[in-house]
C-alpha positions as a Python dict, from the first residue, in 0.01 Angstrom:
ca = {
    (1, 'X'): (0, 0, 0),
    (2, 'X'): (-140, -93, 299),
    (3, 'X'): (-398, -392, 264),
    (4, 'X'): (-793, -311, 351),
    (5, 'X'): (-873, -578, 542),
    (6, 'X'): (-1070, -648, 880),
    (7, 'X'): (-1303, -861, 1106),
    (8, 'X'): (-1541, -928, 818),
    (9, 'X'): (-1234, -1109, 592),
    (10, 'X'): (-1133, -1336, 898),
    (11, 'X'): (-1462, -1420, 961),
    (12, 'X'): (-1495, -1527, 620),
    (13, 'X'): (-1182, -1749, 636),
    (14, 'X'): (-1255, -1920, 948),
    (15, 'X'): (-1613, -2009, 813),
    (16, 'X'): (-1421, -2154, 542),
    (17, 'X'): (-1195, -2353, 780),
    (18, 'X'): (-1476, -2439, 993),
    (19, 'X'): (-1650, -2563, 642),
    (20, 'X'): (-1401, -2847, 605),
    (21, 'X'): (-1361, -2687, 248),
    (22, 'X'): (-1013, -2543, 216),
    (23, 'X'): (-855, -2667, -121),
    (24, 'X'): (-1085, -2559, -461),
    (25, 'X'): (-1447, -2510, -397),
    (26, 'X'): (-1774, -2368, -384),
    (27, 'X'): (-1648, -2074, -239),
    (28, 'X'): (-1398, -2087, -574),
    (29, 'X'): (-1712, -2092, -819),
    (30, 'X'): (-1877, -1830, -618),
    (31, 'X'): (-1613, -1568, -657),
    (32, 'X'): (-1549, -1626, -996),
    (33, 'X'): (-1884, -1572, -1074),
    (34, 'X'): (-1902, -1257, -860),
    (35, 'X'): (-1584, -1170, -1006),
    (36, 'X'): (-1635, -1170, -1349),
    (37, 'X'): (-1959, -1023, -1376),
    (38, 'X'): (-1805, -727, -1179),
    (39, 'X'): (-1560, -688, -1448),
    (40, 'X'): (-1814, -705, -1745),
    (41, 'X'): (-1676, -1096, -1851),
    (42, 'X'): (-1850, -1409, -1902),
    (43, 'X'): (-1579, -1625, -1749),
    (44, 'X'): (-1348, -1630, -1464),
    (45, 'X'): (-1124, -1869, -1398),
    (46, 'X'): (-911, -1815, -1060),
    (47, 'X'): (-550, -1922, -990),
    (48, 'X'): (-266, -1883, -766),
    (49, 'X'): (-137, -1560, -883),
    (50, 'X'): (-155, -1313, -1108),
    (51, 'X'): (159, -1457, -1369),
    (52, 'X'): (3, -1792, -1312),
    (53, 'X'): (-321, -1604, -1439),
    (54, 'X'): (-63, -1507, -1735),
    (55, 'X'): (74, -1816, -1804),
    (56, 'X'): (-285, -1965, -1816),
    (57, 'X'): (-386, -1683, -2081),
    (58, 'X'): (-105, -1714, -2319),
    (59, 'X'): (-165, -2061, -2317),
    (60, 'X'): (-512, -2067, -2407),
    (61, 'X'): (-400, -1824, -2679),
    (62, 'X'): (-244, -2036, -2834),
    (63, 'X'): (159, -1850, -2801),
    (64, 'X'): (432, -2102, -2839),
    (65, 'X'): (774, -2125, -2866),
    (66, 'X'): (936, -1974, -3119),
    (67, 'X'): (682, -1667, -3135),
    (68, 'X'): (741, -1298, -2995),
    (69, 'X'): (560, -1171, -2820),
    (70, 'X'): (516, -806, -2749),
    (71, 'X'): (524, -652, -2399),
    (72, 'X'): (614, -326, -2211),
    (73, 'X'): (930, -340, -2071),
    (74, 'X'): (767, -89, -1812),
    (75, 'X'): (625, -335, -1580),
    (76, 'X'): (677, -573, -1324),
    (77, 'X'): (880, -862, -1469),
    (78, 'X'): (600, -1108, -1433),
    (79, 'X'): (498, -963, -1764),
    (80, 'X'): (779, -1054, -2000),
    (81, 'X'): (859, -1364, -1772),
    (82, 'X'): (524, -1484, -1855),
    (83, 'X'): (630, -1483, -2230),
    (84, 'X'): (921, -1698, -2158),
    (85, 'X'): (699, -1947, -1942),
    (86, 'X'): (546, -2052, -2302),
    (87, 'X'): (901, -2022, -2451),
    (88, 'X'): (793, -1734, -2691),
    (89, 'X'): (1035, -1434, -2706),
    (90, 'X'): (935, -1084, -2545),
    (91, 'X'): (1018, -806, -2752),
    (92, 'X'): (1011, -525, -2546),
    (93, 'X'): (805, -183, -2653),
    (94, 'X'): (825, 179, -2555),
    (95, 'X'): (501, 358, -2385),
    (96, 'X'): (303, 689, -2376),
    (97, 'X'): (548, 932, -2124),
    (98, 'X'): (205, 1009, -1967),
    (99, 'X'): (-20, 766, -1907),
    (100, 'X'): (322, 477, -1898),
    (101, 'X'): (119, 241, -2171),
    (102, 'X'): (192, 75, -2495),
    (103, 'X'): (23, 277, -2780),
    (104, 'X'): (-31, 173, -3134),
    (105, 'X'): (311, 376, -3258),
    (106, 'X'): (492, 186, -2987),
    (107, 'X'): (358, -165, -3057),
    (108, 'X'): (384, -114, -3446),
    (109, 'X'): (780, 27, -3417),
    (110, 'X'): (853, -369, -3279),
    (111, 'X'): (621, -579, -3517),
    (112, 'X'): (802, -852, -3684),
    (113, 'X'): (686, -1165, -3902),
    (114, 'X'): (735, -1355, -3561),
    (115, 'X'): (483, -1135, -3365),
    (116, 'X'): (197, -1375, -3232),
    (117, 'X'): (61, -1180, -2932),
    (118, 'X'): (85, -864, -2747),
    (119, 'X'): (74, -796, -2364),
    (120, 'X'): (-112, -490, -2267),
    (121, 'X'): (-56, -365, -1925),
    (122, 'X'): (-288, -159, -1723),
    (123, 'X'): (-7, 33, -1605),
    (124, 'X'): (-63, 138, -1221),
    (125, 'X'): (-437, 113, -1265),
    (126, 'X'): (-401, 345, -1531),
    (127, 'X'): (-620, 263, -1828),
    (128, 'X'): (-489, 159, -2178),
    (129, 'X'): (-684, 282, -2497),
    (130, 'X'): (-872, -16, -2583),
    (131, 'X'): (-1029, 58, -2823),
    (132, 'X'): (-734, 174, -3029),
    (133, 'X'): (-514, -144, -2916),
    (134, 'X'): (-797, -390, -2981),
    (135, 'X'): (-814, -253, -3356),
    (136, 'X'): (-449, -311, -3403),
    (137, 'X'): (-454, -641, -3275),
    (138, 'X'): (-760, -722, -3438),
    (139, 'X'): (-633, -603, -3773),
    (140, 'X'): (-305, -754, -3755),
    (141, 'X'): (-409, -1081, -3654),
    (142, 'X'): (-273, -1077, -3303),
    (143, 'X'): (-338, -1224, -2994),
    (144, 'X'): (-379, -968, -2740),
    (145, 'X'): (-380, -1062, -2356),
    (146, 'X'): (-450, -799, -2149),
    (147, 'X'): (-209, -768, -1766),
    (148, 'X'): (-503, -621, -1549),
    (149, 'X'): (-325, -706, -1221),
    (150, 'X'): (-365, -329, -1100),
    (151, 'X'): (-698, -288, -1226),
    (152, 'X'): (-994, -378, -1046),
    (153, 'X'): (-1229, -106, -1067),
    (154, 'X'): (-1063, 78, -1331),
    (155, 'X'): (-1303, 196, -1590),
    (156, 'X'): (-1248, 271, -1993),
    (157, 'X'): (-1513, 470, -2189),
    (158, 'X'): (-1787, 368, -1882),
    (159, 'X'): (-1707, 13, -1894),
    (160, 'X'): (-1530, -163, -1656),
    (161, 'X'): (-1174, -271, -1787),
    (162, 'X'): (-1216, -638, -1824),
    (163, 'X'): (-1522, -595, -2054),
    (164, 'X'): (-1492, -732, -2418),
    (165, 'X'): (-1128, -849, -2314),
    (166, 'X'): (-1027, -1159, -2540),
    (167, 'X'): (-865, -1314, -2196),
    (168, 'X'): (-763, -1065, -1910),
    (169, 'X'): (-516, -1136, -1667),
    (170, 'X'): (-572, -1012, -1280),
    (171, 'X'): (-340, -1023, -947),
    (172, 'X'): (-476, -979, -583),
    (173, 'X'): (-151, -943, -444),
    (174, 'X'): (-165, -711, -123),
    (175, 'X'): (-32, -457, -294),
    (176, 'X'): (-340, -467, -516),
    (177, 'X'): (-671, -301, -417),
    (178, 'X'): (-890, -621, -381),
    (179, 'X'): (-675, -924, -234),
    (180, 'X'): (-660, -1245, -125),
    (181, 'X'): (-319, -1276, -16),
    (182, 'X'): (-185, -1459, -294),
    (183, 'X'): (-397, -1518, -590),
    (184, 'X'): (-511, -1434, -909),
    (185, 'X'): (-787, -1471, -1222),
    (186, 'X'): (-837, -1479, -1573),
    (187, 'X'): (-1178, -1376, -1742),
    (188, 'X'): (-1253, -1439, -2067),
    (189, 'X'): (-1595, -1395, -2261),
    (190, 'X'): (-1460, -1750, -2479),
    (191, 'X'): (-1638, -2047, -2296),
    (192, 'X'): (-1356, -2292, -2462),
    (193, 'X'): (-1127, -2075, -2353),
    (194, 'X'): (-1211, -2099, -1964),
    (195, 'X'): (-1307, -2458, -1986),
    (196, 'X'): (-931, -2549, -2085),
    (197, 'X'): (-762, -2295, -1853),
    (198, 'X'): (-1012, -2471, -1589),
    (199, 'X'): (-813, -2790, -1655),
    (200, 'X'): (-478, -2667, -1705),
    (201, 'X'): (-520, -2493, -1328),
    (202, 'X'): (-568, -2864, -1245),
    (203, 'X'): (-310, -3132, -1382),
    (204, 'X'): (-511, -3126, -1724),
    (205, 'X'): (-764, -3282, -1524),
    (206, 'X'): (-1116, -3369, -1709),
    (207, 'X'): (-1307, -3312, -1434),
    (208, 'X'): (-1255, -3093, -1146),
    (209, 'X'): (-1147, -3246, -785),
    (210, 'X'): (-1462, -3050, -649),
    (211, 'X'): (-1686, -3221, -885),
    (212, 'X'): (-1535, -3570, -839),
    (213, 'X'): (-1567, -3523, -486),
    (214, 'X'): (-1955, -3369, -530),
    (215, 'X'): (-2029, -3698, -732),
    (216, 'X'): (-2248, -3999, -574),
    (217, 'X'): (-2106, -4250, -823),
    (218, 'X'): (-1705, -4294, -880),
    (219, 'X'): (-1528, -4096, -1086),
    (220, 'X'): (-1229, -4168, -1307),
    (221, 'X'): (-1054, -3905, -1444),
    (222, 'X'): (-859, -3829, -1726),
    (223, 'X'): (-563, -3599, -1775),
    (224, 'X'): (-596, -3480, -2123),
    (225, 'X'): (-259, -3281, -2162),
    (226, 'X'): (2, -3145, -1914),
    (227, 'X'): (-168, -2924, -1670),
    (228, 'X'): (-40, -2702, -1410),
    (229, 'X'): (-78, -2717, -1029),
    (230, 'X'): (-205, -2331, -1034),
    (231, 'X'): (-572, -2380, -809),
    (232, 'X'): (-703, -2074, -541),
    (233, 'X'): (-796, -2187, -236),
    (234, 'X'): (-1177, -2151, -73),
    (235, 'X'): (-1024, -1999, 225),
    (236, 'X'): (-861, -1741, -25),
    (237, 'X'): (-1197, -1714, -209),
    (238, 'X'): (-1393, -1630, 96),
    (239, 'X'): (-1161, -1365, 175),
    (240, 'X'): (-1190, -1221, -205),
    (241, 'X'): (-1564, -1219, -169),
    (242, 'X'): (-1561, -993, 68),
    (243, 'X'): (-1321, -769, -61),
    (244, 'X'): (-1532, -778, -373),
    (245, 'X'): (-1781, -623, -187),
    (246, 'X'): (-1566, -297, -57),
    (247, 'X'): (-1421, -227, -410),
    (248, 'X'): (-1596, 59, -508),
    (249, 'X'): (-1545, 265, -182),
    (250, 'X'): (-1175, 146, -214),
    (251, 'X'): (-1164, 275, -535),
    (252, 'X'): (-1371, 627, -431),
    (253, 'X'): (-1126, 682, -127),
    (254, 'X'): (-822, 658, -361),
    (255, 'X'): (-997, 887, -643),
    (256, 'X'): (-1022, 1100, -336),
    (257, 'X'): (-628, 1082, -202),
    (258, 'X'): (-547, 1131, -578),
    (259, 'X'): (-747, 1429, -649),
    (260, 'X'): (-624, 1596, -310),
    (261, 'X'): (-264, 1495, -431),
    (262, 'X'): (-302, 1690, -727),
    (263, 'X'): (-434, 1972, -612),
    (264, 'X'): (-197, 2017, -351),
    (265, 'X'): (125, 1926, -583),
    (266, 'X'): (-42, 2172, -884),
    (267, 'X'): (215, 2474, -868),
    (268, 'X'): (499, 2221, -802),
    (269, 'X'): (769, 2335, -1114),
    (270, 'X'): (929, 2009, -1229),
    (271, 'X'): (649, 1741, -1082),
    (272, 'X'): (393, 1598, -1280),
    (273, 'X'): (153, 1367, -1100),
    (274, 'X'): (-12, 1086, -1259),
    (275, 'X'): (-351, 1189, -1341),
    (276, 'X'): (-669, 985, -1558),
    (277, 'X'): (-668, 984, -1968),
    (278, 'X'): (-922, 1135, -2128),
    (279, 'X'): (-1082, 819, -2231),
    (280, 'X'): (-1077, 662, -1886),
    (281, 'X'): (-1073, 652, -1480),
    (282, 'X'): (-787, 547, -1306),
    (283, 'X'): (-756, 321, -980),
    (284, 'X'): (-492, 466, -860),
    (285, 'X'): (-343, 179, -715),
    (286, 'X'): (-6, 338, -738),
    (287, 'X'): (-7, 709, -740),
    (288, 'X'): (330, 835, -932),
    (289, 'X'): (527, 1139, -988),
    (290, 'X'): (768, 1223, -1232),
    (291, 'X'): (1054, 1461, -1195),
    (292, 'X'): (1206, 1654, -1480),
    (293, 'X'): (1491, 1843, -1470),
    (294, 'X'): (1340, 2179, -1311),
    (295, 'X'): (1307, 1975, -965),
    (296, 'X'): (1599, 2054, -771),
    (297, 'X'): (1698, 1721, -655),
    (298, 'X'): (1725, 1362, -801),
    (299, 'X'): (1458, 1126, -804),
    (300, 'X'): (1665, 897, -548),
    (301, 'X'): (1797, 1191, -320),
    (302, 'X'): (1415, 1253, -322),
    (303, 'X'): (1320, 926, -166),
    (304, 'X'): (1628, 1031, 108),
    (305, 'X'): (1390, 1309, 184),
    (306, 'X'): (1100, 1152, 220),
    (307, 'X'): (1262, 826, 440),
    (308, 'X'): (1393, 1108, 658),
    (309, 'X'): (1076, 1242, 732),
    (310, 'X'): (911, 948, 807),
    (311, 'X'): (724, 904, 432),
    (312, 'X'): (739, 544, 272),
    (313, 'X'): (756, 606, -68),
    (314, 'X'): (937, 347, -382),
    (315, 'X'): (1106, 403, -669),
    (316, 'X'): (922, 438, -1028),
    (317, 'X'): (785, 108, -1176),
    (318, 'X'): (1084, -68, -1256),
    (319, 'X'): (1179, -130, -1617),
    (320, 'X'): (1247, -533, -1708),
    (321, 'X'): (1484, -479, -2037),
    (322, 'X'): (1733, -288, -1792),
    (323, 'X'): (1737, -577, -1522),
    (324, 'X'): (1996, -876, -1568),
    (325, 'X'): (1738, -1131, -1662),
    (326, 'X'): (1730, -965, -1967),
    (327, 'X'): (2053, -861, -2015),
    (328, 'X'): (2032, -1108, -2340),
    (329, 'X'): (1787, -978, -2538),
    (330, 'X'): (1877, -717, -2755),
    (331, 'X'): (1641, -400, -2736),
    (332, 'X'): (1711, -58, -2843),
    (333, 'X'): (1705, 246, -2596),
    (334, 'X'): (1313, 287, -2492),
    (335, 'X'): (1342, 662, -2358),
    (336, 'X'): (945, 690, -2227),
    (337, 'X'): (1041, 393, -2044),
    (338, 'X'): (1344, 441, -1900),
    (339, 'X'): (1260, 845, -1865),
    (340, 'X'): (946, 713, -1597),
    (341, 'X'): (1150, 442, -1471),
    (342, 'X'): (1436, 644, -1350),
    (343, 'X'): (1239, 980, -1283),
    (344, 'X'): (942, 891, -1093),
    (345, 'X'): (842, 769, -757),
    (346, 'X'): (541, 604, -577),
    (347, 'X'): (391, 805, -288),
    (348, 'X'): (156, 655, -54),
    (349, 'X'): (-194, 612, -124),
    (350, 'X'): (-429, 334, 150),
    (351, 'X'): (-686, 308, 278),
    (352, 'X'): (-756, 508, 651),
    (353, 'X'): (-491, 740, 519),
    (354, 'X'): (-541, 1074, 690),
    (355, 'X'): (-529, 1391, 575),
    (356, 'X'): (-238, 1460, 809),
    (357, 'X'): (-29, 1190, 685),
    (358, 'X'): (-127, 1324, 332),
    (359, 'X'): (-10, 1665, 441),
    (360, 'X'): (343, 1541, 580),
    (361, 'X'): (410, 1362, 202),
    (362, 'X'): (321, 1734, 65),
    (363, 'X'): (498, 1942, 308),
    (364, 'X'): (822, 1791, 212),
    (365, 'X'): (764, 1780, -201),
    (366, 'X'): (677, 2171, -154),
    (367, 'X'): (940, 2201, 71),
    (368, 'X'): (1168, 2083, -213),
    (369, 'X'): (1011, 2263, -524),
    (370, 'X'): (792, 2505, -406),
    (371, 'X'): (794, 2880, -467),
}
């Protein structure tokens, strides 16, 4: 993933600098605003990263210690780490082989009396079905915080993903199609919900340090419970705003990449590329295969190839109940999860990517498994 960024985003930093804005700010407000209404919520709230943007969410929903909390084990770690941050428990879940998400069957085969919240992950700007994990939740009585960090400009049934979300978690990493170097938001259509996560982002602080400073009169603040130092900067905000602005051509460009992937990897025996749900477009912020056993070589001797040839391409998204972290907590065999894990790969997908550097990936994948 190679970051779209140019004159326009440095432009917009230095007239931050120039500002004498930096820290929390206008710029801040302005791109949570922007933000949110591009993802259909009434809130955004933006932070440091996208597990602080976790941490914040679980929070507000109320997930303690002593609760479990459900999550995919296919995911970055962030995810279950953000369940430990609150001192719940994750209890990791199997996914759908194809689309790499938690389902209803999954989630329900790891319910206990303990269950307080589930994670659902957006996996690789692929789409979750919403509407079918909002009803469990909703029935059940559980919290559900959705991980959207790869899933700006993803849409579900013609809404954006984000939309109708009790909170929603988002990263813009580099790696992720709209960033800001480091960073991160929640949105949230609960106003008491932002207002605290507003605080907690700042010490617990009643009132922000943008206000105090806006005020003509003195301020004295309170700190109404322990808060976290998890603010964006306006520099970083500037630079989001921007990016904001190209997201829908990034998105088109890699719905184009994708679709020329697939079409060119079709008659490939023993390759499946990832590909939208029916219910849902896909980002494609990481563009996947998976190998089954018809390919001729290994999913790592495959990555060999590809280094060889000049192709930068990474393992399958990693799976956090085989890592030593969580070498403690007991959790059956998850074979969707480790099946992807183990068997797939990420092949490059950015922005300016030409059709001849397309063609190179594809030349050696056919010359591999092709007729």
């Amino acid at each position: 993933m190679i970051p779209w960024l140019g004159e326009e985003e440095a432009e917009a930093a230095a007239e931050a600098v120039r500002s004498g804005w930096v820290a929390q700010g206008p710029r801040v407000a302005e791109f949570e605003r922007a933000f949110a209404a591009e993802v259909g919520a009434a809130h955004g709230v933006a932070v440091s990263s996208g597990t602080t943007a976790l941490h914040l969410g679980l929070v507000a929903l109320g997930v303690k210690a002593g609760d479990e909390v459900v999550v995919p084990s296919l995911s970055f770690i962030a995810t279950a780490n953000a369940a430990r941050y609150v001192g719940a428990t994750p209890v990791f879940a199997d996914v759908d082989p194809v689309t790499g998400n938690l389902t209803p069957e999954t989630i329900t085969a790891v319910l206990t009396p303990r269950t307080r919240a589930v994670i659902l992950v957006h996996q690789g700007g692929v789409p979750a079905d919403l509407d079918a994990l909002r009803g469990l939740c909703a029935d059940r009585g559980l919290a559900l915080l959705e991980d959207a960090a790869c899933a700006a400009g993803v849409r579900y049934r013609d809404q954006p993903v984000g939309a109708g979300a009790q909170v929603a978690a988002w990263s813009f990493h580099p790696r992720k199609l709209l960033t800001t170097g480091e960073g991160g938001m929640v949105t949230t259509d609960d106003a008491e919900f932002a207002a605290r996560m507003r605080r907690l982002r700042e010490h617990g602080m009643n009132v922000s340090a943008a206000d105090r400073h806006a005020s003509t009169k003195p301020v004295l603040e309170a700190y109404l419970e322990t808060g976290f130092n998890y603010r964006m900067t306006d520099i970083q905000a500037a630079v989001g705003l921007v990016q904001l602005r190209k997201l829908a051509p990034t998105v088109a460009e890699r719905r184009r990449l994708a679709a020329r992937y697939q079409r060119e990897l079709a008659d490939i025996k023993g390759l499946t590329p990832v590909t939208d749900p029916e219910y849902g477009q896909t980002n494609y912020q990481s563009f996947w295969v998976h190998l089954d056993e018809r390919f001729p070589v290994t999913r790592d001797d495959l990555l060999l190839r590809l280094s060889d040839a000049g192709v930068s391409a990474r393992r399958g998204i990693m799976a956090a109940h085989l890592e030593p972290a969580y070498a403690d907590v007991s959790t059956p065999r998850l074979p969707a999860t480790e099946d992807l894990s183990l068997n797939s790969l990420i092949l490059p997908v950015f922005h300016g990517m030409t059709d001849g550097q397309q063609d190179r990936v594809v030349a050696v994948l056919k010359g591999l498994g092709g007729d």
